[in-house]
N, C-alpha and C positions, 0 to 999 in steps of 0.2 A: 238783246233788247234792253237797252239800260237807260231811257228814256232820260237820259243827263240825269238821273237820280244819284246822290253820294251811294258812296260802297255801304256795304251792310255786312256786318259779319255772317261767319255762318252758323253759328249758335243762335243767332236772334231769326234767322229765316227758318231752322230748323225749330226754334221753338213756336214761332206762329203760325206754319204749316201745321205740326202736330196738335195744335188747341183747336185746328177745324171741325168739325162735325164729320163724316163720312160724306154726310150730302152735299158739305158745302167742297171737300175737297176732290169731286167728280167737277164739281165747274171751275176749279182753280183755275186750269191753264187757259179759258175761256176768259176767268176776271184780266189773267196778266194779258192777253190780247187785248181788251177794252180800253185797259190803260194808257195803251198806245196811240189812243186818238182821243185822248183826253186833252185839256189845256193844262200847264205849269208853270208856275213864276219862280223864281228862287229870291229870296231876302235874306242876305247875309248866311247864315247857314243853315238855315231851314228852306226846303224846299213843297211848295204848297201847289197839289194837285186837286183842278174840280171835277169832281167823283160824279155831280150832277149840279145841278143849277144851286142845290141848297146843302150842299154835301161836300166841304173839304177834304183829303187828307193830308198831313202834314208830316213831313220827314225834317228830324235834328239831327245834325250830323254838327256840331261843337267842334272836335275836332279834325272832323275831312271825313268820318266816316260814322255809320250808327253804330253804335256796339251795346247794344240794349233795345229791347222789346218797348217798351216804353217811349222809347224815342220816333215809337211811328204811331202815328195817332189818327183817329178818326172821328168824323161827328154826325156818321151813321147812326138809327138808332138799336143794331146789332152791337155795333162795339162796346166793348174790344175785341170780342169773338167775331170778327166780322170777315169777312172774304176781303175787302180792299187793304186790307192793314200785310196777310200773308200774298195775298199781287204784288203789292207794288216792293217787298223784301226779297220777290221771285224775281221782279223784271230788273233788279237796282245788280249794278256789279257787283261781287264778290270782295269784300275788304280781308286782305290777307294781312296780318300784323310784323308775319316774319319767315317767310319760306326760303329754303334751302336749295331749290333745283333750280338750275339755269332756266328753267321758263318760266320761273315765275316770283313775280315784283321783289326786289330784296331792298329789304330796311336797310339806312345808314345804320351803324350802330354809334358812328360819333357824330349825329347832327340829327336833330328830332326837323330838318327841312322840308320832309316828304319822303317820297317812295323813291327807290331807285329802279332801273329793270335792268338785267344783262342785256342783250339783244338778242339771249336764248331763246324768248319770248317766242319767238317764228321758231318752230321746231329746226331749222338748220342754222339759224344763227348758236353765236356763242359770245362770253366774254372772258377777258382775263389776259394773265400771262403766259409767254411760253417759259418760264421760269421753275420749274417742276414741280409745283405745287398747285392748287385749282381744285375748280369741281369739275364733273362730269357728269353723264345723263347717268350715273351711278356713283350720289355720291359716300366719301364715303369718313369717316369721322378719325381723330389722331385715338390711335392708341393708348389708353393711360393702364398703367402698373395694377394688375390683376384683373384686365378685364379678360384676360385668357378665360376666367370660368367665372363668368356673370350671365346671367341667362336672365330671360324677359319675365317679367314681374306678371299674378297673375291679371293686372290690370292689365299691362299692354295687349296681354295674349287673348282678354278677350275684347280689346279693343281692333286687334287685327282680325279676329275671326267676323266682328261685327261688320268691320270694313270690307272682308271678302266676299260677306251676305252681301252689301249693300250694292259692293259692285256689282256681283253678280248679277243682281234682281235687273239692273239698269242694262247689262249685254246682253239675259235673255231677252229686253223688252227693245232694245233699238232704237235709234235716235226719236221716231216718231213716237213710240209707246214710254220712252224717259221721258215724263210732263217733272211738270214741278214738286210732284209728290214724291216720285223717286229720287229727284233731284235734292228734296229738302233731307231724304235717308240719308242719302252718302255723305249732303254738308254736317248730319250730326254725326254721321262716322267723323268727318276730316276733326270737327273737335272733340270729341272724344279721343282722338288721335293724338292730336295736338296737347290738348293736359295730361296724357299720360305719357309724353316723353317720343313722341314719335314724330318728327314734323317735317319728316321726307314723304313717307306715305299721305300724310294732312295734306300737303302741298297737291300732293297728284292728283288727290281726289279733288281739291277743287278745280286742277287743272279739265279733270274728266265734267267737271258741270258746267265748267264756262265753255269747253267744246261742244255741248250737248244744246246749251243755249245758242251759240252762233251758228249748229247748224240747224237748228228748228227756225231761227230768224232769217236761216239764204243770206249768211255774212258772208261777203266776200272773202274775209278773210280765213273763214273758215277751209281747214281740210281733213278730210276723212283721213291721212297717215297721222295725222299729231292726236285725232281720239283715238286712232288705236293704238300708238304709242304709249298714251297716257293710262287708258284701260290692261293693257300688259303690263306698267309700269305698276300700276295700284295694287292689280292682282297678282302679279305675282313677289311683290315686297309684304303684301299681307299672308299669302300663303307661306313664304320663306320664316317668315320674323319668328312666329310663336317655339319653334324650335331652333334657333340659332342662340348661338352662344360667342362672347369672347368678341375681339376683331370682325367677325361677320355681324353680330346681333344689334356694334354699335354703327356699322356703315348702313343696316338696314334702318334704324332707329331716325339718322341722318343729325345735323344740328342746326339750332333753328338761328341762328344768325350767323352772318359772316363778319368774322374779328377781323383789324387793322389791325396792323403791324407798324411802326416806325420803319422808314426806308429811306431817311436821310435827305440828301440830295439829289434830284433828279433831271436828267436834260434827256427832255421828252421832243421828239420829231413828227409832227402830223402825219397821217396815213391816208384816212378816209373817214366821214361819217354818213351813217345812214340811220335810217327811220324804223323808232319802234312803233309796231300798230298791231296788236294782239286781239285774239279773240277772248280774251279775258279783260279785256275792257281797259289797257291801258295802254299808252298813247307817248312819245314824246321823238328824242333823238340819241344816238349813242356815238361819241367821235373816237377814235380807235388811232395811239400814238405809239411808238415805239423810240426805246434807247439805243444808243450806240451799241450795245451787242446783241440788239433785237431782239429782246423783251419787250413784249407789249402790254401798256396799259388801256383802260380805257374811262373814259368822263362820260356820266350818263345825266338826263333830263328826263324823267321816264315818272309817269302818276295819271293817275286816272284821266281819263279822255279819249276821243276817237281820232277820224281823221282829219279834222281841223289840227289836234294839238300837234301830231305829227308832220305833217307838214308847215306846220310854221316854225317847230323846236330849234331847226337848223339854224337860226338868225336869235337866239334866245343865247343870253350869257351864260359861257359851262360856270360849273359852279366848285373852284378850287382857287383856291384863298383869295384876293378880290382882283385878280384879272377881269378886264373887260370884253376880253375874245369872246366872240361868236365861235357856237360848233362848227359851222362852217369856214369861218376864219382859222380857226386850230387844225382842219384838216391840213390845211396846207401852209400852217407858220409852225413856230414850236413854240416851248413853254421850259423855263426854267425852276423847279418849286424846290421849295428846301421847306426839311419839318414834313415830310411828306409820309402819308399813313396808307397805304394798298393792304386791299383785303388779300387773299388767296387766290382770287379769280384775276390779280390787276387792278382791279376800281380803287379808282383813286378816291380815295377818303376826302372829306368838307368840312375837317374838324377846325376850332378856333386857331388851334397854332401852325394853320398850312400856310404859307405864302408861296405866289405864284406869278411870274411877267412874264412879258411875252420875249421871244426869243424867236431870231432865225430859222426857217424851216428848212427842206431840202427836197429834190424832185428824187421820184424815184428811181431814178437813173442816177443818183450822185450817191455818196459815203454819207451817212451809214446804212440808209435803208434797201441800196441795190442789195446789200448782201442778203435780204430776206427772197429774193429773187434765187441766190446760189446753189440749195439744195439741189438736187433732182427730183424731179416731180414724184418718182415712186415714192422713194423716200418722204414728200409732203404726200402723200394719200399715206402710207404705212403709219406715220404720225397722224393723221388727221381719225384713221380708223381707230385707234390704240390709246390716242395719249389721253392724259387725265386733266389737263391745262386746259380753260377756258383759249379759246382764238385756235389751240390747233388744227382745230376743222377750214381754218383757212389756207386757200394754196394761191401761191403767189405765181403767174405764170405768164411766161410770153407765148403769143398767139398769133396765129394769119387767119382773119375771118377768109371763111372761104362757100357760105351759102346758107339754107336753114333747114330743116326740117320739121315736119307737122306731128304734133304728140297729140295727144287727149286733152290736154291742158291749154295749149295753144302752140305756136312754131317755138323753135329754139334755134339759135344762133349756133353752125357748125364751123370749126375752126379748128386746123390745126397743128399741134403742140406735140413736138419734141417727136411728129413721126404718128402721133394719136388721132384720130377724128375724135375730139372733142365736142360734146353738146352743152351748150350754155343759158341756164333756163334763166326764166324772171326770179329774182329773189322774194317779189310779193305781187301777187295780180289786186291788191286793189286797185278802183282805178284812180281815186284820188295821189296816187304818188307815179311818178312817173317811168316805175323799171320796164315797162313792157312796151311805151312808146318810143322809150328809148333802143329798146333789143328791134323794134323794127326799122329804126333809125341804122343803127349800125349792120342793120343786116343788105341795104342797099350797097355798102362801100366794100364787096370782095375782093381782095388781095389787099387787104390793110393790116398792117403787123400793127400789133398793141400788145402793152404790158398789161396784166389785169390781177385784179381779184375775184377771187372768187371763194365760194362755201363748199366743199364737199357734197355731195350728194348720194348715197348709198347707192348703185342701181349694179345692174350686172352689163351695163357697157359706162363708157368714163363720161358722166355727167357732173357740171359743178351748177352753183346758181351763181351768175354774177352781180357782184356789189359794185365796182369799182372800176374803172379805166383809165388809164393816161390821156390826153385828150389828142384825139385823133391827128390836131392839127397845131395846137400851142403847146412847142417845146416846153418840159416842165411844169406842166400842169396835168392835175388828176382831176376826174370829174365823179363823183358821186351817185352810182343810177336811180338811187331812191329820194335824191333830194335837191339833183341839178337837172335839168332838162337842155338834152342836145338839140341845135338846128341844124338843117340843113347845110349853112354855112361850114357848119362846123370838121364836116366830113370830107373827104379828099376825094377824088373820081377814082369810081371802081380800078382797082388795077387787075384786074381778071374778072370775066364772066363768072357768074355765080354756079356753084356746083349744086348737080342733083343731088338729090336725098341720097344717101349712101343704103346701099341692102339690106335689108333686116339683119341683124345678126342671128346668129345660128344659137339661139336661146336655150338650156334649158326649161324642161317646163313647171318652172317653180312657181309657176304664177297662177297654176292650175289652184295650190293651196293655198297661196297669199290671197287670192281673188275670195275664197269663203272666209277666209279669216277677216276681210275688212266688209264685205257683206252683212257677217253676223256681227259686226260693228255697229255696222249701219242698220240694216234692219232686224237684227234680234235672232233668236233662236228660232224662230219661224221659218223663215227662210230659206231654212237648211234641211226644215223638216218635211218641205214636199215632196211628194212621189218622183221618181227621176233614176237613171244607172249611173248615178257614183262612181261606180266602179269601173266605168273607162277609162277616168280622169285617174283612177289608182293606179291602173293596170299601163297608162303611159308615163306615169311616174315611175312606177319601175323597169319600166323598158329602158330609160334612160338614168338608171341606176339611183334613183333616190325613192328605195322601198320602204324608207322608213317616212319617207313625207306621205308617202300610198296608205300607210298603215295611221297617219297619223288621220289625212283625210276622211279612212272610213270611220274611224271613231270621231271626227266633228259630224259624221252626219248621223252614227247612229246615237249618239248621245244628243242630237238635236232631234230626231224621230222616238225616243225612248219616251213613251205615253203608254201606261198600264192604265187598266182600268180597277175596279174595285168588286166585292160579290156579287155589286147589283148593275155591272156591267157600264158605273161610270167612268167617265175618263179621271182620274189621280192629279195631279200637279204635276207639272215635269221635272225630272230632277236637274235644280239648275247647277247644282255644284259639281257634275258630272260635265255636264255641259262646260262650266266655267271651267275643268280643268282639262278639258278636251282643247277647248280653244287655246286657253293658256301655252300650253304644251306647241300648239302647231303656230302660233305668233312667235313662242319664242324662238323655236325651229325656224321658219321663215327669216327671222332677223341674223339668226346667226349666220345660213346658208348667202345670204344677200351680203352679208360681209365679206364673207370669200371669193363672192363671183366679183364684188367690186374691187379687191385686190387684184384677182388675175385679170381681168377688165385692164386694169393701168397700169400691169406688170410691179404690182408692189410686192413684197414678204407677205402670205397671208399670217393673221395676225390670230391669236386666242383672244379676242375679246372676252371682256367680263362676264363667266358665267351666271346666267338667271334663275 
C-alpha cells in the first residue's frame, strides 16, 4: 500500500512508530487503512495528503526519498505525536540507500541517477555475469589479510540478536498479526543492522516488511515462497553471525554496495528484456546482453513505482553512456561501449566516462549467442542450482510444446526438452504484464518447437518460469513474455493434438513439512498449535525414509503447542525463540532436500549448496 508516497527510510518509520502512545499504536494499522482513501496531490517533491477537510499531511522527500522524521509533518492538533504522521511512514515504500541481495534495489555506485534493481527482485529472477564472480541468494564479501580471526564486534552481536527477536516476534505473529508495530520493530532491527556493519541481514529485513506489506494489501505480486525465503534468510544470518568468525563472519556481514570495475571494451549482443515489478515497491525494466564468449551483462531502469512504471520501462532509453536505444530495441540490436565499468553481478555501470552506440545484433540461432544454447540442460540446472553468478539460474533451452497442465497457481505450459516433460510457469502473475496471457497463447499451438528462456525453478519435478521465446513465426526474432504481447497471428496451427496432463509423479512426501513451514509463515505460531495427530504426517515421513524431517516436524509443532502456565495457573508467553528455531531448522531442511530432488528431477550432479 504505498499510496504513490516517496520512500521513507526505516529509521524514520521506526522512530515515529516508537513515539506512539500504546493507545494510539493499537489503531495504527487502522490509520494506515484510512489513508488509502484519502485524496493526495504531489508538488514537486512534497507530497500533500487531506487527512480531513481541515487537516493536511505533508511528506518532503528533496531527494526521492524522506530520510528524517521531520520531513513528515502534520497540522493535526496532536502533532507531532500524532497517529497520521507514523501511517502515512507505514503505508509509504521502504527507501533502501544501499542493499546487497539480489532482491533488493541496488545503488549505482558511480552515478547518483537513482536506484538501480537486479531482476532479483521476483525471487527467481537474477542479474549479472556468468563470468565467475557475482552475488547470490548468499552473498558473500572478498577476503582481506587477517580476517581469518576477526570476530563480530559487540555491537553487531547484539544487533543480530535484536534482529532475531524482531524477526521472531513477526513469525510467531503471521502475516495478519505482523501490523505495522511489528513491522516498525524489525525496520529498526534493519538499521540498527545497517550502522553497525551489517547490510546483508538489513536488506532481508526489509525485504521480510515489504513481503508482509504486499500480502496484507492482496498484492498480486505477492508470494508466500519469497516471505519465507526472506524470514529464513533473516533468521537464520542473525542466528549464524554473533558467533562466526574470519571468511564466514564477513560473508554473513555482506557489503553494502556493489563496486565497478573498469572492463574496457565491450561488444554486447541483445538477449531479452523483461519487467521488474516487486513487492517492495519498485517498478521498471531489466535488458539482459551477452558477449561473444557468453558473459552476460545486464542494463537496468528500476526506482520506485508500480505497474505503470513497468510496463512502460521497456520503450524508456537504457542508460549507458548516451545511446538512444530503447530496452526493447537493445533486446534485439547490440551495443558497442568502451570505458565500460560492470559491477560483479554484470551491471553495467552509467558513470561519466562510459560511451556506448548501437551495433548489430544477432538472432539466437546465429554466432555468438546459439552457443548459450550448447551446454546440456543438466549441466544448466547443476549451474543454475550451484553457481554464485548473477544470470546462472537461467537455462537456455529448446522445446516442443506439447499441452498444459493445472497447478494451484494457474496452468503451466508442458513441453518437451531433450526427453523431459518439462512445466513452464508464468514468470509474474500480475495482471497488468502480460506473461500469463501469453503462456495461454502458446499453450493453443502443440507440436511447435521453440528456442526459450527460462528461470529455474526449484521443485522436485523440472519446472522453469518462462521469460522469453523466439517467435513462434518470424525467423530471428525473440519475443519478451513480460513485455511483448503475442497474437493469434502470431502462432502457427497446432502441429499435434494437445496432450493430457501427465501423472502425478510419484513424490516424496516433503511437502508434508514444507506445507507447516509456510503456514507458520503465513499465519504465525498458532497454527501449529492446535489440537490434531501430528504424528501421522511424522510417521509417513519416515516410512519414506526422511526421519529426520519426521523429527523435525514434531518439534515445529511441539514448540508451537509449548504454553506453560504460571503458580496461579496462567498461561506464560510462548517461547518464541524455540519456535523460531524450530522452524528455522525445518525451512532450512526443506530448502536443501528440494535441491536435491530438483537435481535428480533433471538428472543433474546433486550439488552441496551453501550451507545455512
Amino acid at each position: 500500500m504505498s499510496l504513490d508516497l516517496p520512500p521513507v527510510a526505516p529509521s524514520v518509520t521506526a522512530e515515529l512508530v516508537r513515539g506512539l502512545t500504546p493507545r494510539l499504536r493499537k489503531r495504527l494499522d487502522a490509520g494506515v487503512t484510512k489513508l488509502a482513501d484519502r485524496p493526495r496531490v504531489r508538488e514537486g517533491d512534497t507530497v500533500r495528503i487531506a487527512v480531513d477537510d481541515d487537516t493536511h499531511l505533508e511528506l518532503h522527500a528533496p531527494g526521492g526519498s524522506v530520510t528524517s522524521a521531520d520531513a513528515i509533518r502534520c497540522g493535526c492538533l496532536l502533532a507531532p505525536d500524532c497517529l497520521h504522521r507514523a501511517a502515512a511512514a507505514s503505508a509509504a515504500p521502504i527507501a533502501e540507500s544501499a542493499p546487497i541481495t539480489d532482491s533488493a534495489p541496488i545503488l549505482d555506485s558511480e552515478s547518483s541517477t537513482g536506484s538501480g534493481l537486479d531482476p532479483g527482485a521476483e525471487p527467481k529472477s537474477g542479474s549479472g555475469s556468468r563470468s565467475g564472480s557475482g552475488s547470490s541468494s548468499e552473498p558473500v564479501s572478498e577476503t582481506v589479510p587477517g580476517a581469518e580471526a576477526e570476530a563480530a564486534t559487540p555491537e553487531q552481536r547484539a544487533a543480530a540478536r535484536a534482529m532475531y527477536a524482531a524477526a521472531g516476534a513477526v513469525l510467531e505473529a503471521g502475516t495478519d498479526g505482523a501490523g505495522a508495530v511489528l513491522q516498525a520493530e524489525l525496520l529498526r532491527a534493519a538499521h540498527t543492522a545497517r550502522v553497525s556493519g551489517m547490510p546483508r541481514v538489513s536488506a532481508s529485513a526489509v525485504s521480510v516488511v515489504t513481503q508482509l506489506r504486499a500480502a496484507r494489501a492482496a498484492d498480486p505480486a505477492y508470494r508466500l515462497t519469497d516471505l519465507t525465503a526472506a524470514l529464513r534468510e533473516v533468521l537464520g544470518t542473525s542466528h549464524r553471525l554473533p558467533d562466526s568468525t574470519g571468511p564466514e563472519l564477513a560473508g554473513l556481514r555482506g557489503t553494502a554496495r556493489q563496486p565497478y570495475a573498469p572492463d574496457g571494451s565491450l561488444r554486447l549482443y541483445g538477449l531479452f528484456s523483461e519487467p521488474v515489478l516487486t513487492a517492495t515497491g519498485y517498478a521498471g525494466a531489466v535488458t539482459w546482453t551477452a558477449d561473444a564468449e557468453g558473459r552476460l551483462y545486464t542494463v537496468s531502469d528500476v526506482a520506485p513505482g508500480g505497474s505503470g512504471r513497468a510496463v512502460g520501462a521497456a520503450d524508456r532509453a537504457v542508460r549507458v553512456g548516451d545511446t538512444t536505444l530503447s530496452h526493447r530495441e537493445l533486446s534485439r540490436a547490440g551495443l558497442a561501449v568502451s570505458g565500460a565499468t560492470v559491477s560483479p553481478t554484470g551491471r553495467l555501470g552509467a558513470g561519466a566516462g562510459v560511451r556506448a552506440v548501437r551495433a548489430a545484433g544477432a538472432a539466437w540461432s546465429e554466432d555468438p549467442l546459439d552457443r548459450l544454447w550448447a551446454p546440456p540442460v543438466a549441466e544448466q540446472v547443476s549451474r543454475a542450482l550451484t553457481g554464485s553468478a548473477g544470470g546462472d539460474d537461467l537455462l537456455f533451452l529448446d522445446v516442443t510444446l506439447t499441452g498444459t497442465v493445472r497447478e494451484a497457481a494457474g496452468d503451466c505450459l508442458l513441453a518437451d526438452c531433450d526427453g523431459l516433460t518439462l512445466r513452464l510457469a508464468a514468470a509474474h502473475d500480475h495482471p497488468a504484464l502480460p506473461h500469463r496471457d501469453n503462456l495461454r497463447l502458446l499453450a493453443s499451438a502443440p507440436g511447435t518447437r521453440l528456442r526459450v528462456i527460462a528461470r529455474l525453478d526449484p521443485a522436485p519435478v523440472p519446472r522453469a518460469l518462462l521469460v522469453a521465446v523466439e517467435h513462434p513465426r518470424a525467423a530471428g526474432v525473440h519475443v519478451g513474455l513480460g513485455l511483448d504481447r503475442l497474437q493469434h497471428a502470431d502462432l502457427p496451427a497446432p502441429a499435434m493434438p494437445p496432450a493430457g496432463s501427465p501423472p502425478a509423479p510419484d513424490e516424496a512426501p516433503l511437502h508434508l513439512l514444507r506445507r507447516r513451514v509456510h503456514q507458520a509463515a503465513s499465519a504465525g505460531r498458532r497454527v501449529l498449535a492446535f489440537p490434531g495427530d501430528g504424528s501421522a504426517d511424522s510417521r509417513r515421513l519416515s516410512r519414506y525414509g526422511f526421519a529426520c524431517a519426521g523429527d523435525l516436524l514434531d518439534e515445529l509443532h511441539a514448540a508451537a503447542a509449548d504454553r506453560s502456565r504460571d503458580v496461579f495457573g496462567r498461561l506464560i508467553p510462548a517461547d518464541i525463540d524455540r519456535f523460531a528455531r524450530a522452524w528455522l531448522a525445518a525451512a532450512h531442511y526443506t530448502e536443501e532436500v528440494d535441491r536435491a530432488l530438483c537435481a535428480a528431477a533433471w538428472g543433474a550432479d546433486p550439488a552441496q549448496p551453501p550451507s545455512l
